[in-house]
C-alpha positions as a LaTeX table, in Angstrom:
\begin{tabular}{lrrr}
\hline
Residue & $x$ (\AA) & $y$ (\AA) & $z$ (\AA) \\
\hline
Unk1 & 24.92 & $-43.47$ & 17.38 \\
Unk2 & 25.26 & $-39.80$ & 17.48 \\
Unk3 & 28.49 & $-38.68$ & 16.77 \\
Unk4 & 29.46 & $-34.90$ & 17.32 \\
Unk5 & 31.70 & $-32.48$ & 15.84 \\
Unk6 & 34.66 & $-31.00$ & 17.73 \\
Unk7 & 32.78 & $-27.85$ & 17.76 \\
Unk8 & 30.29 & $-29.21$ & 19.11 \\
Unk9 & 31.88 & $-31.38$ & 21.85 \\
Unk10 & 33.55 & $-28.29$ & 23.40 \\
Unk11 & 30.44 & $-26.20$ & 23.01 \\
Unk12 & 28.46 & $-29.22$ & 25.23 \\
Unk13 & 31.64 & $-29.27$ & 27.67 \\
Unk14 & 31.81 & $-25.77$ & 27.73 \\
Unk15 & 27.92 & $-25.27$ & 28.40 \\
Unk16 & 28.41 & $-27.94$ & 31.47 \\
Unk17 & 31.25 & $-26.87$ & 33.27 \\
Unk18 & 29.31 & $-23.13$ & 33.10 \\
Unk19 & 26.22 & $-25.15$ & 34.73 \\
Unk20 & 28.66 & $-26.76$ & 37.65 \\
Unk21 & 30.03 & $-23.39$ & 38.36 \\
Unk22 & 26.90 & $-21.20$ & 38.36 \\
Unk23 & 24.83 & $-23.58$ & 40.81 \\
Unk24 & 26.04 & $-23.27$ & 43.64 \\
Unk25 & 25.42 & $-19.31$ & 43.51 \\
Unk26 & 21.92 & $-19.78$ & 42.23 \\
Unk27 & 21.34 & $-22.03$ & 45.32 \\
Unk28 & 22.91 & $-19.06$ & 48.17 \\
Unk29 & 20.85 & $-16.68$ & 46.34 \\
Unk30 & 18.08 & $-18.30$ & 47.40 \\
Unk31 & 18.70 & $-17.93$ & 50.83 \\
Unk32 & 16.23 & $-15.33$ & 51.96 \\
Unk33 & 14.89 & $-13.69$ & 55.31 \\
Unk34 & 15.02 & $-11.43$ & 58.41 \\
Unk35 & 18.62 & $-12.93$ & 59.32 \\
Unk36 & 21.62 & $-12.16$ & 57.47 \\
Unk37 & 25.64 & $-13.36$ & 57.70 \\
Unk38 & 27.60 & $-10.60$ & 58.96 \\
Unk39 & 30.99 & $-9.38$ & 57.56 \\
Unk40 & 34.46 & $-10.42$ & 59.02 \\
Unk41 & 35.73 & $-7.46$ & 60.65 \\
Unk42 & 39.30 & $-7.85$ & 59.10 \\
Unk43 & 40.58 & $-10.08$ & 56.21 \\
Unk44 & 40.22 & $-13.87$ & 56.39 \\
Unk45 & 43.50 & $-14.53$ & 57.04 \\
Unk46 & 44.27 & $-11.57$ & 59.45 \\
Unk47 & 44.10 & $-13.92$ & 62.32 \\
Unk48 & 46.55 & $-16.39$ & 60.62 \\
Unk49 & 49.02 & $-16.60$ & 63.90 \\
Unk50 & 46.19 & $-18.49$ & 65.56 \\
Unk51 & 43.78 & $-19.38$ & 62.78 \\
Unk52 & 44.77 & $-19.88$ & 59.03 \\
Unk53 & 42.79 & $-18.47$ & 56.58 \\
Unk54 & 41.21 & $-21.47$ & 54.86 \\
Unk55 & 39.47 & $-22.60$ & 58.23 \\
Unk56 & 38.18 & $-19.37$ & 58.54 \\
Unk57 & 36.39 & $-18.97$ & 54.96 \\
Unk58 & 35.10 & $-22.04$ & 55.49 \\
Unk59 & 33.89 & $-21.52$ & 59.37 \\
Unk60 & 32.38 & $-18.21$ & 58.53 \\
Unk61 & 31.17 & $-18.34$ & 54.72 \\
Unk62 & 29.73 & $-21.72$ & 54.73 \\
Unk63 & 28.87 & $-23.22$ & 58.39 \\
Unk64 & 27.82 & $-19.78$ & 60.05 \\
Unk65 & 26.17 & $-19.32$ & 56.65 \\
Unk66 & 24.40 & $-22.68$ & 57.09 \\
Unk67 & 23.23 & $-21.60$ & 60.31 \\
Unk68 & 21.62 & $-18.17$ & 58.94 \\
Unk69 & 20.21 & $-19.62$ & 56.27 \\
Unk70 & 18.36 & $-22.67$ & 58.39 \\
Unk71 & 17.64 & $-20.04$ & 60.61 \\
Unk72 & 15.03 & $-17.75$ & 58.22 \\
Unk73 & 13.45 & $-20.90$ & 57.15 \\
Unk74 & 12.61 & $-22.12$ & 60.66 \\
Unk75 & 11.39 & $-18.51$ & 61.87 \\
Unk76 & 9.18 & $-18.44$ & 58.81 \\
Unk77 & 6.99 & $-20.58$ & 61.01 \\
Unk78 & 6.97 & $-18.14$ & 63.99 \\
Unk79 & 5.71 & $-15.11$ & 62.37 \\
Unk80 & 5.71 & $-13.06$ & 65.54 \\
Unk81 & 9.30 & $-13.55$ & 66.24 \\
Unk82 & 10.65 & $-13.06$ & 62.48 \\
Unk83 & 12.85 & $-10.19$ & 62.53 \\
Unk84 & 13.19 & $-9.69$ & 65.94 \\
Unk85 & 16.87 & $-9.45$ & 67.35 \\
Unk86 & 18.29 & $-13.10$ & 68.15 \\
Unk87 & 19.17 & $-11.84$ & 71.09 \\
Unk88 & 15.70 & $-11.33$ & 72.50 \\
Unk89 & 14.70 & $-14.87$ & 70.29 \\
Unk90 & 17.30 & $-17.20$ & 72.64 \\
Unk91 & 16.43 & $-14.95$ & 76.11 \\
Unk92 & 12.40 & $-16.00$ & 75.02 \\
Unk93 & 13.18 & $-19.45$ & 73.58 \\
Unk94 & 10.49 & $-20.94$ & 75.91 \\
Unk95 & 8.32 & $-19.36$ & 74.23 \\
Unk96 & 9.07 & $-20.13$ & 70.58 \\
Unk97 & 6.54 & $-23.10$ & 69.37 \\
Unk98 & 7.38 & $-26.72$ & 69.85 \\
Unk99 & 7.80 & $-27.79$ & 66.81 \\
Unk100 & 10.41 & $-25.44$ & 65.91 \\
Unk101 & 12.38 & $-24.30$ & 68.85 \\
Unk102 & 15.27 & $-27.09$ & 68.71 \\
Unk103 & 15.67 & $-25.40$ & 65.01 \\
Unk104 & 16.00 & $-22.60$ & 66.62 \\
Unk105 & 18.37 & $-23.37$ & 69.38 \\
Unk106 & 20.41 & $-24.93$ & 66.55 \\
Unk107 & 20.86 & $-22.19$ & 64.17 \\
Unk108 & 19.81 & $-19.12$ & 66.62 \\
Unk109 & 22.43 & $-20.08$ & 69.18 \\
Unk110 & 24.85 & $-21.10$ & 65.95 \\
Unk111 & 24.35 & $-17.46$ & 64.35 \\
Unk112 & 24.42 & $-15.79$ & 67.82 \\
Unk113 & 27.48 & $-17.14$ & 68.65 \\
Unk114 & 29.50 & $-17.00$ & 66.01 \\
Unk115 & 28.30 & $-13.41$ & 65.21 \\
Unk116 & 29.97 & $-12.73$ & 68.84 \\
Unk117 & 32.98 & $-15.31$ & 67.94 \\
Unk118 & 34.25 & $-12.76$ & 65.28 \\
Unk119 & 33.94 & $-9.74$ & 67.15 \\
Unk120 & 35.95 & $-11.22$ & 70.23 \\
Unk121 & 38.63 & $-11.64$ & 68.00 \\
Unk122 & 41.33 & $-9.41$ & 66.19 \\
Unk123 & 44.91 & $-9.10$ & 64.63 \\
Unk124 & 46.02 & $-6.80$ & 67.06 \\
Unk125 & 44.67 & $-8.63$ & 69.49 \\
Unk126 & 46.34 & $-10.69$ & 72.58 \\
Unk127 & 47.06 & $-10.00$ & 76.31 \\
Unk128 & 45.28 & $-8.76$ & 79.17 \\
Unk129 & 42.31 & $-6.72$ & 79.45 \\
Unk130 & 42.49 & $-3.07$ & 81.43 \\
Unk131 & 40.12 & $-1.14$ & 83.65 \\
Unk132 & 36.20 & $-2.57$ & 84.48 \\
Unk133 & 37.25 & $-5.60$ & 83.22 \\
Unk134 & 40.54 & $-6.31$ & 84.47 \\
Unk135 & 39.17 & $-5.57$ & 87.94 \\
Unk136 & 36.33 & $-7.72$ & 87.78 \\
Unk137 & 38.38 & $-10.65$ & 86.86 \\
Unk138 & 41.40 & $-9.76$ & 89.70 \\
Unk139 & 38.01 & $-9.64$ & 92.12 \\
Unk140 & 36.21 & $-13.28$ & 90.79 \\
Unk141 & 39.48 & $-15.08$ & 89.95 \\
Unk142 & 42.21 & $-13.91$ & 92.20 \\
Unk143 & 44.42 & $-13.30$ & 88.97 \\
Unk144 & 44.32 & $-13.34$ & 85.11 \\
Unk145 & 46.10 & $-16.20$ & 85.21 \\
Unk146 & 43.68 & $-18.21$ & 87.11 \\
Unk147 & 41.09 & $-17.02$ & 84.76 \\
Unk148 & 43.08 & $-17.90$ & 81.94 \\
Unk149 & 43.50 & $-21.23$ & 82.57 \\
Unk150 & 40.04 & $-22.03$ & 83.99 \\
Unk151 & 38.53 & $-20.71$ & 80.51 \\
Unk152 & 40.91 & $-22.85$ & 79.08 \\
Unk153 & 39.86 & $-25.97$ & 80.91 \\
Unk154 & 36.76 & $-25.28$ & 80.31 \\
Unk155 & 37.17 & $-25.31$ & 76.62 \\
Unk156 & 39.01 & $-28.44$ & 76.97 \\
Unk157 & 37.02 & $-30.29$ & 79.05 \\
Unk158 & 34.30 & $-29.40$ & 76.35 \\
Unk159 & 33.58 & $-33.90$ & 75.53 \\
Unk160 & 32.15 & $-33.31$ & 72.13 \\
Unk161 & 31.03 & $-29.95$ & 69.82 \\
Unk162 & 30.39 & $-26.88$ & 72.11 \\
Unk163 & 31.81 & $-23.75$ & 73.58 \\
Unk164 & 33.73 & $-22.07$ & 76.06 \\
Unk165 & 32.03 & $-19.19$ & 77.90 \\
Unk166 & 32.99 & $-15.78$ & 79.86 \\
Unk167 & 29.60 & $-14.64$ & 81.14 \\
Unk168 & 27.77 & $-11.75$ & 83.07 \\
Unk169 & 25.22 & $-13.43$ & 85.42 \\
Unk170 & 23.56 & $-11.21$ & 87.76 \\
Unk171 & 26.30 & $-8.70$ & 87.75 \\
Unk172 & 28.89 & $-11.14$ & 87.89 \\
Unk173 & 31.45 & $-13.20$ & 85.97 \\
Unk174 & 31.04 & $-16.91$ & 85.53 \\
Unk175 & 32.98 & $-19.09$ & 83.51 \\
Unk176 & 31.76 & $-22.74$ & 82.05 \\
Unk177 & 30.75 & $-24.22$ & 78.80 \\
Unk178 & 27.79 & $-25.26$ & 76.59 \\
Unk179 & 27.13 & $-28.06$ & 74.02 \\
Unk180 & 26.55 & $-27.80$ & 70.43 \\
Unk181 & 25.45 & $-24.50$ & 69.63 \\
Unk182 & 23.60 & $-23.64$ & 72.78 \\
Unk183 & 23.81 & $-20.10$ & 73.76 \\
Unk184 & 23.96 & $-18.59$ & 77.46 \\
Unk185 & 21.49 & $-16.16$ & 76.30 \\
Unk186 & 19.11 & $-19.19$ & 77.03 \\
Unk187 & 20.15 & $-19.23$ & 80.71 \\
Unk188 & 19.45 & $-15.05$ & 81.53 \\
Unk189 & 23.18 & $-14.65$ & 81.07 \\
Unk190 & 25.33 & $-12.35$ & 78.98 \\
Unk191 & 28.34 & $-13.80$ & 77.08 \\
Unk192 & 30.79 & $-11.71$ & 76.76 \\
Unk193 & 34.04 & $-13.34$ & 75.64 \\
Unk194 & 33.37 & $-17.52$ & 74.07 \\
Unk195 & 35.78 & $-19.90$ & 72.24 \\
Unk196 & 34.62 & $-22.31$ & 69.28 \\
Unk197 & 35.62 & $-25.68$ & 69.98 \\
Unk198 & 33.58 & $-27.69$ & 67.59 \\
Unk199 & 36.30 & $-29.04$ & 65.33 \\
Unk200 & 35.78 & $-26.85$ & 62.46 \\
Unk201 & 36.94 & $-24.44$ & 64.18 \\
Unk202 & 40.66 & $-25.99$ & 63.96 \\
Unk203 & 40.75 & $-28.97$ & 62.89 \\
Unk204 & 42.63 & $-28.06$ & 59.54 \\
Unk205 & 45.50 & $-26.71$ & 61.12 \\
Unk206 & 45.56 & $-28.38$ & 64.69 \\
Unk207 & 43.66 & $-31.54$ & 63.93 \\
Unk208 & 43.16 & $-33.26$ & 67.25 \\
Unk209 & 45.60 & $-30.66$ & 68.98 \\
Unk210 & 42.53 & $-28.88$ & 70.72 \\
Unk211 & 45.09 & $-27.37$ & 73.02 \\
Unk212 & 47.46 & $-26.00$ & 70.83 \\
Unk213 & 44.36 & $-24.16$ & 69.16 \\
Unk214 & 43.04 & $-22.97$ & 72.84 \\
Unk215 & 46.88 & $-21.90$ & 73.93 \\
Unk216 & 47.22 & $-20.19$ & 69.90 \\
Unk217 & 43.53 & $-18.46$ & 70.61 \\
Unk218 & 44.38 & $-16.03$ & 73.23 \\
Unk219 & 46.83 & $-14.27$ & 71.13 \\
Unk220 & 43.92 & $-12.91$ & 69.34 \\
Unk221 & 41.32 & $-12.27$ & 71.66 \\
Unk222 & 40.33 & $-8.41$ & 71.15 \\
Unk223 & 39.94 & $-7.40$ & 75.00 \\
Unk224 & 38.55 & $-3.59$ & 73.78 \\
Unk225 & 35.75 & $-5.48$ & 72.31 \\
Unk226 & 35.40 & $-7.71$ & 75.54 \\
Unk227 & 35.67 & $-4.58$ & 77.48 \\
Unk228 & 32.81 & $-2.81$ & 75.75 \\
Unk229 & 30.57 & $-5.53$ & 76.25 \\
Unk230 & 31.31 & $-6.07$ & 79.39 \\
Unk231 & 30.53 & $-2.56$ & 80.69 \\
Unk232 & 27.28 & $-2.96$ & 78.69 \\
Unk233 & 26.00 & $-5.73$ & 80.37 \\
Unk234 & 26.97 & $-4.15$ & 83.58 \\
Unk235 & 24.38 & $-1.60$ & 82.68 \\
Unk236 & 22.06 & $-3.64$ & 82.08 \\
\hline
\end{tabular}
């Protein structure tokens, strides 16, 4: 039997606990392509009145992370696509091969949305929009109220993973939802405004309170951001 020294014992322990640390950086630095995770505009627990900071390092450094990452390795087998915004990837999805376009769907649509998810969002913000916007839904909606709650329904009528959706179709706004990590860019349409509701997304704080998280989400909703993308989809 080998027996070993003190010394030695905490020089083995030592040498192992470095190993279980350093691997799971070696393994993200491996992560490598055209597609890359996108900084939080504010601190991770910034939007802590509605979402508490350890869902969102979690929800933004490891699954929208998870969705780059699969991402790059399915678009390796598209060549003519790899770089290209994701954008123009999920408007063209019919034409992405076969064998890889549910991949693409998947993790396109995942990194697409969420990219938009974080942008919507602020600490400041909360309310009602003004101007374009604020017209547009008085005009489709008869109120922000109205609009309020039928984006709400809509995320909680969501059966299963998906998303809530504020859209530009055709120069107008449309309201409904999508499953998993579909994107309306797939449909011709222009998100503007979307709510997570796969459970990730709250489940740490609200568990299976979906509607507490929906009713907690608007306090954050950044309408200057909305606003700006609105106007630029009116312009086509």
């Amino acid at each position: 039997m080998l027996h070993l020294t003190r010394r030695q014992f905490l020089r083995t322990t030592a040498a192992g606990a470095a190993a279980l640390v350093l691997t799971p950086r070696i393994v993200l630095a491996q992560a490598k392509g055209p597609y890359t995770l996108p900084p939080l505009p504010y601190a991770y627990d910034a939007l802590k009145k509605a979402i508490d900071e350890e869902t969102m390092k979690i929800h933004h450094g490891r699954h929208h992370q998870a969705y780059v990452d699969n991402l790059n390795k399915a678009i390796e087998k598209a060549p003519d696509w790899k770089g290209k915004p994701i954008e123009e990837v999920l408007r063209n999805i019919d034409k992405i091969p076969k064998e890889i376009r549910q991949a693409v769907i998947n993790n396109g649509g995942g990194h697409a949305n969420h990219t938009l998810f974080w942008e919507v969002m602020g600490p400041q913000g909360g309310g009602q929009p003004k101007g374009k916007l604020a017209d547009a839904i008085q005009s489709t909606f008869g109120s922000f109220e109205k609009f309020q709650d039928e984006l709400s329904q809509s995320a909680m009528n969501r059966f299963g993973s998906g998303w809530a959706w504020l859209v530009v179709d055709g120069g107008k706004l449309r309201v409904y939802s999508t499953a998993n990590q579909d994107s309306p860019l797939m449909q011709g349409h222009t998100p503007i405004l979307g709510i997570d509701v796969w459970e990730h997304a709250y489940y740490l704080r609200y568990q299976n309170r979906r509607g507490d998280y929906v009713k907690a989400w608007w306090t954050v909703v950044n309408w200057d951001n909305v606003s700006q993308r609105f106007d630029k989809a009116m312009k086509g």
